[in-house]
C-alpha positions in Angstrom: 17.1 4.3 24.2 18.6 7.4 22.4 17.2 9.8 21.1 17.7 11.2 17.6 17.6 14.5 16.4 16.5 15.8 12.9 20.3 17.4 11.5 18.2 21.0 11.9 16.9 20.5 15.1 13.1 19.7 14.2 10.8 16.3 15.1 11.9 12.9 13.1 9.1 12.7 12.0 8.2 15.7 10.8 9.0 18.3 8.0 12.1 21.0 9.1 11.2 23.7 10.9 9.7 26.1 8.2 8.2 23.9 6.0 4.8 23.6 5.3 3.4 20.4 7.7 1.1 17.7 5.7 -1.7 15.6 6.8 -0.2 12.4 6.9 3.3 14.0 8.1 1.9 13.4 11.7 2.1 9.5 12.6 -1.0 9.3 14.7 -2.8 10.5 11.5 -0.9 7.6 9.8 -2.3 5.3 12.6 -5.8 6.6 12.3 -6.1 6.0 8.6 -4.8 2.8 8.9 -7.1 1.8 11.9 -9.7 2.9 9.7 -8.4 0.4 6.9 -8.2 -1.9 9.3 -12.0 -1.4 10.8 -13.2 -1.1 7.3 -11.6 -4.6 6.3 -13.2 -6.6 9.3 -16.1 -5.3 8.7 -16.2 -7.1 5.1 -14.7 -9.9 6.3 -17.8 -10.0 9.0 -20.1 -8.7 6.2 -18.7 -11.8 3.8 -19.9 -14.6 6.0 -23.4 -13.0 7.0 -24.6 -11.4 3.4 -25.8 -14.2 0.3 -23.6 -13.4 -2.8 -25.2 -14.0 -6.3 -22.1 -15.8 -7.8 -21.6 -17.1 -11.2 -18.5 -19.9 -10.2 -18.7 -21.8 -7.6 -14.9 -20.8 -6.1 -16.8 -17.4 -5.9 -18.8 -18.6 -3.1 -16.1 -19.2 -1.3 -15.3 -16.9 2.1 -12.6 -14.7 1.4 -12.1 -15.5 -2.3 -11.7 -12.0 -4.0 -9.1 -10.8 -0.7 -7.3 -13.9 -1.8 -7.6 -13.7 -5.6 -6.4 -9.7 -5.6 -3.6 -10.5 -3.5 -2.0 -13.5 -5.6 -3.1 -11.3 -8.9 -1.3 -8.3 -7.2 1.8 -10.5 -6.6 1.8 -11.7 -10.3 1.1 -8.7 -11.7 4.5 -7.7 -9.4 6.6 -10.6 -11.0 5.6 -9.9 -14.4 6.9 -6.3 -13.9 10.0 -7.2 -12.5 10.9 -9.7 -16.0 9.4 -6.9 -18.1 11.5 -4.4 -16.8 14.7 -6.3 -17.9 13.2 -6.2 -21.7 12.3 -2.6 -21.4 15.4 -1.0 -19.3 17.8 1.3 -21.0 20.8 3.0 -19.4 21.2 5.8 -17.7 22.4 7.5 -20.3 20.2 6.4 -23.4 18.3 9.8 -24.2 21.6 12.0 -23.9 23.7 10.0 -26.4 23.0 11.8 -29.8 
């Protein structure tokens, strides 16, 4: 595998040399938080089947129902954006003509 080189000599990953490193500019800080995402998520998942939920619906009840209803509202909410930004897009140029 080869290896490749940042164009001034510093770590891929990393800022250049001389620039100010950040938290997540380190990827095993990148893993860690998203281990922790992960952990944190299978832990409700575990906590969804053994805790009673007051619900008011019925498809409340069911396991896994608000991971599933964010995601599909997420993805909606996605779509919708896309279609409104074709009503709302101007060019480039639209606050320079005069």
């Amino acid at each position: 595998m080869s290896e490749h080189r940042h164009p001034q000599g510093g770590h891929p990953h990393g800022p250049p040399p001389g620039e100010k490193a950040y938290l997540f500019d380190r990827p095993e800080n990148v893993r860690r938080l998203l281990l922790g995402l992960y952990v944190a998520c299978g832990v409700l998942l575990v906590a969804d089947f053994i805790f009673h939920r007051h619900v008011v619906h019925p498809w409340e009840g069911l396991p896994g129902f608000y991971p599933i209803y964010g995601w599909v509202s997420i993805v909606v909410l996605v779509l919708l954006a896309k279609q409104l930004r074709k009503l709302v897009m101007r060019d480039e140029d639209f606050y320079d003509a005069v």
